[in-house]
VOPAGU-2260 file (C-alpha; in pm, 1 decimal, decimal comma):
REM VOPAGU-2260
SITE   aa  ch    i         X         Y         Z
SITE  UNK   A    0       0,0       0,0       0,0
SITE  UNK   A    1     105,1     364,3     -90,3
SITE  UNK   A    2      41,1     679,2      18,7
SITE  UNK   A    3     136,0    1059,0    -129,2
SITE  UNK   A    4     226,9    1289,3     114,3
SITE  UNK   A    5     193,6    1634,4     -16,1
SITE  UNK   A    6     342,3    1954,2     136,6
SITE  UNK   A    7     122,6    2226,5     -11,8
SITE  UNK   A    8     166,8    2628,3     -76,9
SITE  UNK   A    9     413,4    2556,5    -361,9
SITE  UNK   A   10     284,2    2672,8    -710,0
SITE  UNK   A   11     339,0    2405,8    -988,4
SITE  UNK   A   12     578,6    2538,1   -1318,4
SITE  UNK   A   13     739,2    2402,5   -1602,7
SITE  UNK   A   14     662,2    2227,7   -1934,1
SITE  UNK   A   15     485,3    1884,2   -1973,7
SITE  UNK   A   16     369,6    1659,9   -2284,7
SITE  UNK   A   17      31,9    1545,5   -2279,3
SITE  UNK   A   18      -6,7    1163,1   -2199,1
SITE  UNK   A   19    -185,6     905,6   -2459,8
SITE  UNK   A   20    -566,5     931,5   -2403,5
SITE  UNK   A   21    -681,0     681,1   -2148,3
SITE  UNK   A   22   -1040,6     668,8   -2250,7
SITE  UNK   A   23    -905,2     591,9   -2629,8
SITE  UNK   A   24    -587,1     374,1   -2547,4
SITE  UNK   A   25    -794,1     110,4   -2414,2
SITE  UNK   A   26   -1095,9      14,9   -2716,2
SITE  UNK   A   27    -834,2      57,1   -2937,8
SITE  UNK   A   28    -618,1    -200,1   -2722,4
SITE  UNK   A   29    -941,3    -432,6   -2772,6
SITE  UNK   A   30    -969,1    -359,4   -3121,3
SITE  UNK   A   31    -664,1    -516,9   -3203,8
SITE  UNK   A   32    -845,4    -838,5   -3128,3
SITE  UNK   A   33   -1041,0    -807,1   -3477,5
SITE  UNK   A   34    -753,2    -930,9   -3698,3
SITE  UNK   A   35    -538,5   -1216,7   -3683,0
SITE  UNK   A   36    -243,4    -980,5   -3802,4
SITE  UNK   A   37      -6,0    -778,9   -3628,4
SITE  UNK   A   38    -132,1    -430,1   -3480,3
SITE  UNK   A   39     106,9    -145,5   -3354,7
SITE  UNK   A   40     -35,4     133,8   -3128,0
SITE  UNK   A   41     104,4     441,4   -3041,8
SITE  UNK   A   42     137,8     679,5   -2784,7
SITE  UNK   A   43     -20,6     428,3   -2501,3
SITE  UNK   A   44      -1,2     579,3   -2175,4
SITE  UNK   A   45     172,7     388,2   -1927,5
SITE  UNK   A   46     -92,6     359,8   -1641,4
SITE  UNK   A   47    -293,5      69,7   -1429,8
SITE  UNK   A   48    -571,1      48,0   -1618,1
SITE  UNK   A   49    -338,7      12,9   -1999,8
SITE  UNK   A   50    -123,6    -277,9   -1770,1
SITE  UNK   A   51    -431,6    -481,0   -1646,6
SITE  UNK   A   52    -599,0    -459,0   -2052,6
SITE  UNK   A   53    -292,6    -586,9   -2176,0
SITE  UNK   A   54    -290,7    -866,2   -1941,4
SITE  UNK   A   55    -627,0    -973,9   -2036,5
SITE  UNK   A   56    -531,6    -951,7   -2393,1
SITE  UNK   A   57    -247,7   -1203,1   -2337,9
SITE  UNK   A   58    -486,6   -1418,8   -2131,7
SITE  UNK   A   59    -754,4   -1435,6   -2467,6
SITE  UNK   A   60    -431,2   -1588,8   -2637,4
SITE  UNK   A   61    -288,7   -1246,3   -2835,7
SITE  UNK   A   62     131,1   -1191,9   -2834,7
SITE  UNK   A   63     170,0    -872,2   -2680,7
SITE  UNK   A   64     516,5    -714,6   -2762,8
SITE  UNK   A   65     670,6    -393,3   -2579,8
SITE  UNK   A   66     834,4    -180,2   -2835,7
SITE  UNK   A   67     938,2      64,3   -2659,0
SITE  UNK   A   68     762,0     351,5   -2410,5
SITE  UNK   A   69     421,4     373,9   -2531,8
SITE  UNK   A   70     421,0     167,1   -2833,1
SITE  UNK   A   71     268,2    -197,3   -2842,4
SITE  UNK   A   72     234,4    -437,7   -3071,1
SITE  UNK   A   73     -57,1    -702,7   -3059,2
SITE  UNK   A   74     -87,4   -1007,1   -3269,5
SITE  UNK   A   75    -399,4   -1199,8   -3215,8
SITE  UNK   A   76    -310,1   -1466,4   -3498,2
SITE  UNK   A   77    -398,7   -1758,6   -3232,5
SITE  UNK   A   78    -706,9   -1676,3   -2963,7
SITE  UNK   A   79    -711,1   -1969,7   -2721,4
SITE  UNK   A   80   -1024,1   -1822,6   -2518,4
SITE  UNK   A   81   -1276,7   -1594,8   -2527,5
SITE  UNK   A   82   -1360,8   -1563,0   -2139,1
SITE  UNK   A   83   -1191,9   -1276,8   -1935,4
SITE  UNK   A   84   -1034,5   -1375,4   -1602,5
SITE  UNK   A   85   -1260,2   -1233,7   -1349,2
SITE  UNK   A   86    -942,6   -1116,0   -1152,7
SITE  UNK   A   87    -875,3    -854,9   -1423,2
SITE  UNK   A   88   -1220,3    -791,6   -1552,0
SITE  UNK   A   89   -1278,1    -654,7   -1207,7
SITE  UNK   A   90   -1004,5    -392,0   -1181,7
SITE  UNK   A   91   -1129,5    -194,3   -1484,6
SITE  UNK   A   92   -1414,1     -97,6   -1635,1
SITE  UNK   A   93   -1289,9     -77,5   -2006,7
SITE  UNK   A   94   -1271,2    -448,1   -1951,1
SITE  UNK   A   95   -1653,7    -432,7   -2092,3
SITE  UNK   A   96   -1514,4    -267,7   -2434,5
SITE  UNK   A   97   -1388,5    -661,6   -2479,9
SITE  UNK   A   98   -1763,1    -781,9   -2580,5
SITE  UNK   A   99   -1780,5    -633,4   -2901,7
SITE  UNK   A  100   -1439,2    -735,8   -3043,7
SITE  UNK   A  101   -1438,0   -1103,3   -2914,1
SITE  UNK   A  102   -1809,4   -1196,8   -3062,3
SITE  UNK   A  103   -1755,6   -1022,7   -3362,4
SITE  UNK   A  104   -1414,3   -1238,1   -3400,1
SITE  UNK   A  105   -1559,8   -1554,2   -3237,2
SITE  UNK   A  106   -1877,0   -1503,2   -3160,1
SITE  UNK   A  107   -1881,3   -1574,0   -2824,2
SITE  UNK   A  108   -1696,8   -1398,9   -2532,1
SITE  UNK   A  109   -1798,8   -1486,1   -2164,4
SITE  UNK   A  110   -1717,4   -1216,7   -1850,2
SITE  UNK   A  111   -1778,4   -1140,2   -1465,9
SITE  UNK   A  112   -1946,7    -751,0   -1434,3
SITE  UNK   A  113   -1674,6    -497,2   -1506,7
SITE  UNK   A  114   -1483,3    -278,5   -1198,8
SITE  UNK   A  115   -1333,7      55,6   -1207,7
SITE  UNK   A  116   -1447,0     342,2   -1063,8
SITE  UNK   A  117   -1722,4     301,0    -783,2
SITE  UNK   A  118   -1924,0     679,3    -875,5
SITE  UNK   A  119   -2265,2     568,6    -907,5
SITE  UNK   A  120   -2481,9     332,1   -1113,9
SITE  UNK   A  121   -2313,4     282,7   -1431,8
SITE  UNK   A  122   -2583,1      57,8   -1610,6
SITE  UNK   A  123   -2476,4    -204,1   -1913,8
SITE  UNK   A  124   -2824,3    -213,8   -2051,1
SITE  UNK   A  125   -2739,2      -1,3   -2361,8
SITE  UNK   A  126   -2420,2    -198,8   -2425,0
SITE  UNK   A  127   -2652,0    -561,9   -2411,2
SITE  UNK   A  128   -2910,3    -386,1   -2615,1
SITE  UNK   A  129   -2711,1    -277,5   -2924,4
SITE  UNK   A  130   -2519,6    -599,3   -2897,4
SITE  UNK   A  131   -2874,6    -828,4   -2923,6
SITE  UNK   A  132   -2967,7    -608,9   -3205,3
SITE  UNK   A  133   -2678,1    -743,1   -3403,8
SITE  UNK   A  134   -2743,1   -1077,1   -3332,1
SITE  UNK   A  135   -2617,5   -1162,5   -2986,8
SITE  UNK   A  136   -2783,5   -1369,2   -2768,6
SITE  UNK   A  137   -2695,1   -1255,4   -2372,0
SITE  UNK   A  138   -2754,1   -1481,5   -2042,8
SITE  UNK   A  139   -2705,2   -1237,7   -1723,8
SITE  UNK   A  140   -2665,2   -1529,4   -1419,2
SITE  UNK   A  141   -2391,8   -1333,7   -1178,4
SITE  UNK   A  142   -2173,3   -1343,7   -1500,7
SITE  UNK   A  143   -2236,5   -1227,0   -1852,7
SITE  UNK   A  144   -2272,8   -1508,1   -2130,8
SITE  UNK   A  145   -2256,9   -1363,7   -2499,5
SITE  UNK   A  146   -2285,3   -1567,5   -2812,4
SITE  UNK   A  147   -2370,1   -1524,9   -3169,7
SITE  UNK   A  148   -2353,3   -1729,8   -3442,5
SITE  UNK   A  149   -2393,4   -1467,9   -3692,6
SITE  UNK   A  150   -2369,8   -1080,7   -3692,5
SITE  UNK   A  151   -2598,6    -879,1   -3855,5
SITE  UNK   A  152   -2610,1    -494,3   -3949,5
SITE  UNK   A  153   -2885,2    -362,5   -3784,1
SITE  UNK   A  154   -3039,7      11,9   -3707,1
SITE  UNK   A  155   -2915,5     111,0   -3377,3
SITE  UNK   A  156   -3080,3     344,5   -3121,9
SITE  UNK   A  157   -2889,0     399,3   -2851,2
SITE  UNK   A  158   -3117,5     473,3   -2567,5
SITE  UNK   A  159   -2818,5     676,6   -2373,3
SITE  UNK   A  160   -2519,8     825,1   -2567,6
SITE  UNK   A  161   -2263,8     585,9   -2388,6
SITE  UNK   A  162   -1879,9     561,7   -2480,0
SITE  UNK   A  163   -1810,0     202,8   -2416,9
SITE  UNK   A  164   -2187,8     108,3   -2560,5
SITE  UNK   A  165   -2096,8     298,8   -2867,5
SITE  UNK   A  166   -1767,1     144,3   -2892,1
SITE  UNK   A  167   -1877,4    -209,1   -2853,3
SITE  UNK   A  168   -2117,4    -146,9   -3068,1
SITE  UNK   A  169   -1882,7     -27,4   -3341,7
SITE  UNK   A  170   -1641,4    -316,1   -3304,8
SITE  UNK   A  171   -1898,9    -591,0   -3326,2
SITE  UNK   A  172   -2059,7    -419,8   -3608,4
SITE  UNK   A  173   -1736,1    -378,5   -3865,4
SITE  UNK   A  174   -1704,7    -774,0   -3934,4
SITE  UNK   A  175   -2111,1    -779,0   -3927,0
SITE  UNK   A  176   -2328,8    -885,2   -4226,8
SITE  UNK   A  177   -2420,4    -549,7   -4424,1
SITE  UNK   A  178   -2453,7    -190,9   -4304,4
SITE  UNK   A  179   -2508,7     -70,6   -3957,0
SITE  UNK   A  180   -2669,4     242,5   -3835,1
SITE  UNK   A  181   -2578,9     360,7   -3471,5
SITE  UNK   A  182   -2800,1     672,1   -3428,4
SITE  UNK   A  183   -2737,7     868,7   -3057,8
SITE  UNK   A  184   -2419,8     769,0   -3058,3
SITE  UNK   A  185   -2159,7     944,1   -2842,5
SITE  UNK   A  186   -1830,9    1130,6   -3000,7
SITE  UNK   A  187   -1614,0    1179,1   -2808,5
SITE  UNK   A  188   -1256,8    1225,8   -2916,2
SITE  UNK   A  189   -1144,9     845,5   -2810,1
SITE  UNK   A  190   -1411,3     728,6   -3019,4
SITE  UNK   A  191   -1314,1     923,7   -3288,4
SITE  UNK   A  192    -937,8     711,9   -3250,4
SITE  UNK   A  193   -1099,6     394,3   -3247,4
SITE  UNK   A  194   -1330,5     454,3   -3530,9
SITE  UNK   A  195   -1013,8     607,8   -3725,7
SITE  UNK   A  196    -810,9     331,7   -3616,7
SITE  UNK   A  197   -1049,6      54,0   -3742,6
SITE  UNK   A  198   -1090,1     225,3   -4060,5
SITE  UNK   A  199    -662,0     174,6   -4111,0
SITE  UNK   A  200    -753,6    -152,5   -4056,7
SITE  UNK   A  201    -987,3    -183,5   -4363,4
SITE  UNK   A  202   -1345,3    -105,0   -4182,3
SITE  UNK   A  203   -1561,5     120,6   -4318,3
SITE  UNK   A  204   -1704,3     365,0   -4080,9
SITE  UNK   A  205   -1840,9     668,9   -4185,6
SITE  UNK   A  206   -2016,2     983,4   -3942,7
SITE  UNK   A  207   -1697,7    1014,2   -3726,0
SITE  UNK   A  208   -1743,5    1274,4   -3492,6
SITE  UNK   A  209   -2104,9    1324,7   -3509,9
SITE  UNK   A  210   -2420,8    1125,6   -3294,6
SITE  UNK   A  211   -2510,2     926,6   -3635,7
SITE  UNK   A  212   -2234,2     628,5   -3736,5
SITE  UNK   A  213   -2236,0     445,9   -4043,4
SITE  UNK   A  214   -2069,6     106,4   -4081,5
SITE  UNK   A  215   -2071,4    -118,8   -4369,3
SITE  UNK   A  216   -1968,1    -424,1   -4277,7
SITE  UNK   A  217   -1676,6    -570,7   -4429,9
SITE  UNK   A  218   -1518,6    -950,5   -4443,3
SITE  UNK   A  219   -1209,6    -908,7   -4192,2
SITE  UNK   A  220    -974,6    -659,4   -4098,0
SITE  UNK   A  221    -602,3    -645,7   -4119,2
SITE  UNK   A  222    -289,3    -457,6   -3952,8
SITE  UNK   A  223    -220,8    -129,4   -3882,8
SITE  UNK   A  224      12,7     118,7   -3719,0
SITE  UNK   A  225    -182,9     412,0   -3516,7
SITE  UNK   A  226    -119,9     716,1   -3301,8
SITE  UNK   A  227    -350,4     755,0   -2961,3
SITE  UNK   A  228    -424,8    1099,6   -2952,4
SITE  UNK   A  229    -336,9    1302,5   -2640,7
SITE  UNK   A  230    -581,0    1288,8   -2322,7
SITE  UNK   A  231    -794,1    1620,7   -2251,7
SITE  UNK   A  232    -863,7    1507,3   -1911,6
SITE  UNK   A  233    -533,7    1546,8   -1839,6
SITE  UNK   A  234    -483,4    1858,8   -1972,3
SITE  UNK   A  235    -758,9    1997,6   -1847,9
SITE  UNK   A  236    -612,5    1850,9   -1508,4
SITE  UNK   A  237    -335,0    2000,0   -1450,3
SITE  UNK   A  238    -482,2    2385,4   -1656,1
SITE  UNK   A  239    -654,6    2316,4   -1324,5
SITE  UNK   A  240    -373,3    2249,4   -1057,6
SITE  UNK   A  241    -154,6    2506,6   -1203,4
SITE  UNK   A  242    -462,1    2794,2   -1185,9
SITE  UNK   A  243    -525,2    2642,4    -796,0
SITE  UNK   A  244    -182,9    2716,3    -734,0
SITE  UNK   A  245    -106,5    3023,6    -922,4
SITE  UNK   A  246     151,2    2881,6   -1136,9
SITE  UNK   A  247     241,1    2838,9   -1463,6
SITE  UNK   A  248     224,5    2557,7   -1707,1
SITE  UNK   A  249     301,8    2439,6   -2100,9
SITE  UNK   A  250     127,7    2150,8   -2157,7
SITE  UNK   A  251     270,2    1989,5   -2537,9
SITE  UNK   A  252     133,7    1770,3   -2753,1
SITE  UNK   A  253    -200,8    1916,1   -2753,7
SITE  UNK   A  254    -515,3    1934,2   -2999,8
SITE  UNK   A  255    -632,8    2261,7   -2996,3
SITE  UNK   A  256    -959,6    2181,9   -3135,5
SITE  UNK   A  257   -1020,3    1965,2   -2850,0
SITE  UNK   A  258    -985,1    2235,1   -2582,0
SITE  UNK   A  259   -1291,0    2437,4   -2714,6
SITE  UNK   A  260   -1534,8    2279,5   -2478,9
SITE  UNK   A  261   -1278,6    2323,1   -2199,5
SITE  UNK   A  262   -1226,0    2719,1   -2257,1
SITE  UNK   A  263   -1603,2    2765,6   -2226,3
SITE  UNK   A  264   -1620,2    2623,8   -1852,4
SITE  UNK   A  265   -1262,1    2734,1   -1749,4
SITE  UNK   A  266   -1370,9    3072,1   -1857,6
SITE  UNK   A  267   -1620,3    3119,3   -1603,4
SITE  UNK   A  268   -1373,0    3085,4   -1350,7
SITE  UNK   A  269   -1153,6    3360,7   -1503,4
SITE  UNK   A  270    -892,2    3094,4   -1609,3
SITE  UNK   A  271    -769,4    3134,1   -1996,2
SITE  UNK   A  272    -487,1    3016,4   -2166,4
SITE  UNK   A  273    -259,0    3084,6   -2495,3
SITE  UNK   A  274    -236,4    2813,7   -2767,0
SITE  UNK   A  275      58,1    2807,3   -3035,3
SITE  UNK   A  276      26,6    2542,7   -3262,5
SITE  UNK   A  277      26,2    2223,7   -3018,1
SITE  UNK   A  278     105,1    2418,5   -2725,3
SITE  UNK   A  279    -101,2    2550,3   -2467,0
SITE  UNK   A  280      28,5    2744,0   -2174,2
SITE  UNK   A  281    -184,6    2888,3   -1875,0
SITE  UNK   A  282       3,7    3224,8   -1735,0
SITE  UNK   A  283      38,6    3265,4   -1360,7
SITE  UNK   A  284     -65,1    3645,4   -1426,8
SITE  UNK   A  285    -458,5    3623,5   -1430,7
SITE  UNK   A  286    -691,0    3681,2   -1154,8
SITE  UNK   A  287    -902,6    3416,4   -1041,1
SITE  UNK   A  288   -1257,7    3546,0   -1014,1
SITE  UNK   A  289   -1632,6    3393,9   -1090,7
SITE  UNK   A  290   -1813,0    3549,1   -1431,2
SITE  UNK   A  291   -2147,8    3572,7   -1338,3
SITE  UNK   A  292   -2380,8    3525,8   -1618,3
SITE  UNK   A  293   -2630,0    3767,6   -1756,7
SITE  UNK   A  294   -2752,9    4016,8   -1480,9
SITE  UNK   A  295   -2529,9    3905,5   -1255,6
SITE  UNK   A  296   -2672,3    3523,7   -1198,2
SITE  UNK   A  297   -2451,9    3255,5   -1055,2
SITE  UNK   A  298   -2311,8    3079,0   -1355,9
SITE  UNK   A  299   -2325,9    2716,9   -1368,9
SITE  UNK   A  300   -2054,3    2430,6   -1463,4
SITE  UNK   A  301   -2238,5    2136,4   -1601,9
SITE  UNK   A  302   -2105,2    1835,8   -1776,9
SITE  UNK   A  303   -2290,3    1642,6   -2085,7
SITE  UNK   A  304   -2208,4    1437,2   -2384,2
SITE  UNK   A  305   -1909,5    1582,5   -2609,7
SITE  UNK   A  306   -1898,8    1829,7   -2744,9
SITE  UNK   A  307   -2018,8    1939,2   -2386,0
SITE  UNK   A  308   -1807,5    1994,4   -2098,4
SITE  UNK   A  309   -1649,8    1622,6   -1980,6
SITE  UNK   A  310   -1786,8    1461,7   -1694,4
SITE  UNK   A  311   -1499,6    1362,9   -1578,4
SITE  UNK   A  312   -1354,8    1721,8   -1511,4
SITE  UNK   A  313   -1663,9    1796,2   -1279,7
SITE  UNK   A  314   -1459,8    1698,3    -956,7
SITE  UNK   A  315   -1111,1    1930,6   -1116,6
SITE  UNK   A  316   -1369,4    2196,0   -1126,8
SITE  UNK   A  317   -1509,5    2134,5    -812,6
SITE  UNK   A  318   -1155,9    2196,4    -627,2
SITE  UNK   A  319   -1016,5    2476,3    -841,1
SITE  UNK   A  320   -1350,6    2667,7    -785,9
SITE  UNK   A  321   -1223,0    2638,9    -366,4
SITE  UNK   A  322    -985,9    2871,2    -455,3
SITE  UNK   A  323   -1172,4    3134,2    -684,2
SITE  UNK   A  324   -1351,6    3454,8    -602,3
SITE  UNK   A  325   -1721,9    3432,6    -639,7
SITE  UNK   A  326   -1971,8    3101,2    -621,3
SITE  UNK   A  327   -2073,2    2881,8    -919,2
SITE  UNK   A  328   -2294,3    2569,2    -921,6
SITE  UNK   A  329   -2151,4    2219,9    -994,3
SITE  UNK   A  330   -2363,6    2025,5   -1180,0
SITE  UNK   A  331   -2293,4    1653,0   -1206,7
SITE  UNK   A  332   -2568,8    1523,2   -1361,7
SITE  UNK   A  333   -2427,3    1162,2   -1506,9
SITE  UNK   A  334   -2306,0     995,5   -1213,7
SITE  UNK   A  335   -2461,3    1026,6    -847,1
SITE  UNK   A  336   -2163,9     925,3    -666,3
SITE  UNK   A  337   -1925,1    1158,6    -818,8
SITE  UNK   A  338   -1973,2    1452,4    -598,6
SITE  UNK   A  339   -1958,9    1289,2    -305,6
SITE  UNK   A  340   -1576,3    1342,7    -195,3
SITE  UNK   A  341   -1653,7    1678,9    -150,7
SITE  UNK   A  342   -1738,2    1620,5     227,2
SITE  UNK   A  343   -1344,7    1590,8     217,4
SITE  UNK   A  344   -1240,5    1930,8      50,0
SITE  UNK   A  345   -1530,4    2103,0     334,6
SITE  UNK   A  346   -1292,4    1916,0     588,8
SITE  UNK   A  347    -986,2    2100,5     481,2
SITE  UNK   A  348   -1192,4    2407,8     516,5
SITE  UNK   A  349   -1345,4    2464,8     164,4
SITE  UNK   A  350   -1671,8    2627,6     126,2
SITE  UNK   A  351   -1928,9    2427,2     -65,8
SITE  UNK   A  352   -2320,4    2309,9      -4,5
SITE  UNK   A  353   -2368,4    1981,2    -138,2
SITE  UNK   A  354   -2772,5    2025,8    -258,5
SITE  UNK   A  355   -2812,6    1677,8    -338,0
SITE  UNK   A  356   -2595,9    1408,5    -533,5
SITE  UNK   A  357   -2600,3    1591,9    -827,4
SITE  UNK   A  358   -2545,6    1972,4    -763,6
SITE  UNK   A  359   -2292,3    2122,3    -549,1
SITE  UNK   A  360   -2260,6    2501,7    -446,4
SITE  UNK   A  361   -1880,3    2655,9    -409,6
SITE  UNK   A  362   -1758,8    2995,1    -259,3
SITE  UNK   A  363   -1475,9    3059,6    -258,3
SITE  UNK   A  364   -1148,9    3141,9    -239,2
SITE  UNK   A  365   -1125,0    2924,5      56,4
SITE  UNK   A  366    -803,4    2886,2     261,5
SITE  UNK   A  367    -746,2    2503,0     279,5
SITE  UNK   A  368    -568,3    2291,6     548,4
SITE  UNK   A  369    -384,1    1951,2     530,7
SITE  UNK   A  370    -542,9    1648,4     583,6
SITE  UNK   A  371    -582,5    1297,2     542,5
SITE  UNK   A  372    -765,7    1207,5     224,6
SITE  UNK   A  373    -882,9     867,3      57,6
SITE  UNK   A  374    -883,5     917,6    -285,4
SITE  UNK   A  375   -1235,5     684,6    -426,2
SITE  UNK   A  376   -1207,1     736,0    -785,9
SITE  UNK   A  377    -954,7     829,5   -1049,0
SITE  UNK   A  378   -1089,6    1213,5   -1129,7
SITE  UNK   A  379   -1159,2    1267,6    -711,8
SITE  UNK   A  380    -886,3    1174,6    -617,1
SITE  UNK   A  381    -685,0    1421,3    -851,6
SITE  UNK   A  382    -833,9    1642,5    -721,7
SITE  UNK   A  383    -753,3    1559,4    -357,0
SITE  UNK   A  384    -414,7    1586,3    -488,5
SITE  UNK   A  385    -481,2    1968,4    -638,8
SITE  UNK   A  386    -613,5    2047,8    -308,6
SITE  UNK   A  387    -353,2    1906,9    -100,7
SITE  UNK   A  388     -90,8    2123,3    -316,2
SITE  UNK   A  389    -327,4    2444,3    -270,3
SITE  UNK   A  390    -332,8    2372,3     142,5
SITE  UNK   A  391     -92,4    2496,1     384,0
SITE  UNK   A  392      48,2    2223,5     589,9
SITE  UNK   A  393     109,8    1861,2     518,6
SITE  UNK   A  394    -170,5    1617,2     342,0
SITE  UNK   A  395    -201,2    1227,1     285,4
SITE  UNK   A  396    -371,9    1073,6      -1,8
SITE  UNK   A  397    -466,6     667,5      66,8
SITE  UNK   A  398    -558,3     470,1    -197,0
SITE  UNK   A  399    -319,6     633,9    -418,6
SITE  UNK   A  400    -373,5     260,1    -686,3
SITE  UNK   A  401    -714,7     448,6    -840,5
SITE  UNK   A  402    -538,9     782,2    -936,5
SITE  UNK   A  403    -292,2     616,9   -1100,5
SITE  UNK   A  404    -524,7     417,1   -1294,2
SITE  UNK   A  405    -553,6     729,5   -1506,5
SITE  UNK   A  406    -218,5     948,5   -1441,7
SITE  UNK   A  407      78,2     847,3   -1605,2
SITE  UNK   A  408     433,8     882,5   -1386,4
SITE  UNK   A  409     217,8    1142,6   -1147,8
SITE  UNK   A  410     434,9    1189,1    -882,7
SITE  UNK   A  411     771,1    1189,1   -1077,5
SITE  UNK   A  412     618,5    1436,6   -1315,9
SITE  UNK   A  413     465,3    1673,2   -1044,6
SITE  UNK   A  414     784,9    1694,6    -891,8
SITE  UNK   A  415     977,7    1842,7   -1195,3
SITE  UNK   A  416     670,9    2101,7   -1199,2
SITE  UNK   A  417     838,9    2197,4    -799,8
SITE  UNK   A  418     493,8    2034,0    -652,5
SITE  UNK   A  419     642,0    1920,6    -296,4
SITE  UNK   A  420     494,5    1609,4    -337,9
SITE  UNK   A  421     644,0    1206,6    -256,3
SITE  UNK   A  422     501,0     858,0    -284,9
SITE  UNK   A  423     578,0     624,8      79,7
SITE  UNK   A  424     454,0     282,4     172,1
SITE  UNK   A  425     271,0     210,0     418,2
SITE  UNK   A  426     172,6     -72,7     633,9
């Protein structure tokens, strides 16, 4: 077990590149699975959750191949199962993004309920429905039992504009019989890799980037070499910790046409930032104060399907907005559970009303204390971290394994930013 123990009042600087994106590296991980031939990928970050799918892929059978920092190679030439070990399939919940893959490649693919992130109900109905509309037959008995002997294009209505369910859908769907129509699908950048990846691979997807996907199914799929793009929910987690702290930050590697739905919600805290080319740097010079909205209303920070403001930058938001002039309303309106650490950042001293599981109200700027923090999901417990390096005095995170499910090399890379920050075991 491991613990960070933070000393805060230390503003973060320096230069950074942007880490593969998470929410992308790990369909198009599964993807691979869809050809017998070779696969190279790109700009994988090196994290928990990219270790544990790799683990399950060499469990299924595939060769998995480091060839160097971030790049893979995955040759699935010889499949010897199509069940996930329940041991994995627990620790992550992109272990679901599996289904489509394995029955379109077999046609069967067995698997205990996914883990990850405990932030609410986060229901599999729309991944089971788009699945049986292609032909899949699914027995729920404490386990989840696909088969199919055939796949069939079909005309898909998502009834919620899920990732994964979109991305399952799109995987079982390439090698299906005839065209495919995924209407209220979700776009977010990652599936905009995966669908750009597949199409390298011979696929024929068309509609990337909007809620409508067309896929004609084609006969099978062969290599490719691809590039994950860079991760948005880290950049827009650390434009937060260096704003909290009132430093200064170049984040590399960048898409700038990614940050648009970013700028919109930062901006209502007063923070901005500077982009040149595939840079983006936030200044340490700008004042940190709430825009109300028309006559003077509280402005609100709400999340929603891209190209909306990300969900999972609700709880940055949350902790940044501690340390801002003015009050805004959170409003989480995905997950129930998310909001809940904030009984946590009110411990160290912040101001916020939690209306209900949903909606949160924040004053601020707040002067925050050290404490000792349990970090319950990846985004929360980032932001633990951001507060412990706005506090004065000494904080400990615990459960420091689901942060870095989704941070590559945190603490080594905070450090070079001058964050007084060090990772200890403990008993």
């Amino acid at each position: 077990m491991y613990e960070y123990v933070i000393e805060g009042g230390f503003p973060i600087s320096g230069t950074i590149t942007a880490s593969g994106n998470k929410n992308a590296a790990l369909p198009c991980l599964t993807a691979t699975l869809l050809t017998s031939e070779p696969v190279v990928l790109h700009n994988i970050p090196e994290i928990r959750d990219t270790q544990v799918m790799l683990q399950i892929l060499e469990a299924l059978g595939a060769k998995v191949e480091k060839l160097e920092p971030h790049s893979w190679k995955i040759t699935a030439s010889n499949l010897t199962s199509s069940e996930l070990p329940g041991d994995l399939t627990k620790k992550v919940r992109g272990s679901i993004v599996f289904a489509g893959p394995l029955l379109g490649r077999t046609g069967k693919c067995e698997m205990m309920p996914p883990g990850g992130d405990v932030i609410g109900r986060r229901r599999l109905d729309t991944h089971f429905l788009a699945l049986e509309l292609l032909g899949a037959n699914i027995v729920i008995n404490g386990h989840f039992k696909m088969t199919a002997n055939k796949l069939v294009g079909a005309d898909i209505f998502l009834d919620e504009a899920s990732v994964t369910a979109t991305e399952n859908a799109v995987m079982a769907a390439v090698l299906a019989e005839g065209e495919t129509i995924i209407q209220n699908a979700a776009s977010e950048p990652h599936i905009q890799d995966l669908c750009k990846m597949l199409n390298l691979m011979g696929a024929k997807i068309s509609g990337i980037g909007s809620n409508i996907i067309r896929i004609q199914g084609v006969e099978k799929l062969h290599s490719c070499e691809y590039t994950i793009g860079p991760d948005f929910i880290e950049i827009g987690s650390y434009i937060g910790m260096a704003a909290a702290t009132k430093g200064k930050i170049t984040i590399k590697g960048i898409r700038p046409e990614e940050m648009r739905p970013l700028k919109s919600h930062f901006s209502k805290l007063g923070i901005s930032w500077r982009i040149d080319g595939d840079e983006l740097t936030v200044p340490n010079t700008q004042e940190l104060k709430v825009n109300p909205d028309l006559g003077g209303m509280t402005p609100k920070i709400d999340d929603m399907p891209w190209p909306g403001f990300p969900p999972d930058l609700t709880s940055i938001m949350t902790v940044v907005a501690t340390q801002v002039d003015g009050t805004v309303l959170i409003f989480e309106k995905m997950f129930e559970s998310r909001l809940f650490f904030v009984d946590k950042l009110i411990s160290m001293g912040a101001c916020i009303t939690l209306c209900d599981p949903h909606r949160a109200v924040v004053s601020g700027p707040s002067m925050l204390h050290g404490d000792h923090l349990v970090s319950p999901d990846i985004r929360a417990g980032m932001a633990m971290v951001i507060a412990a390096l706005c506090a004065h005095g000494e904080s400990r995170i615990s459960n420091v394994y689901q942060i870095e499910r989704g941070y590559e090399g945190l603490v080594e890379q905070l450090q070079k930013l001058g964050a007084h920050i060090k990772k200890v075991e403990v008993n």
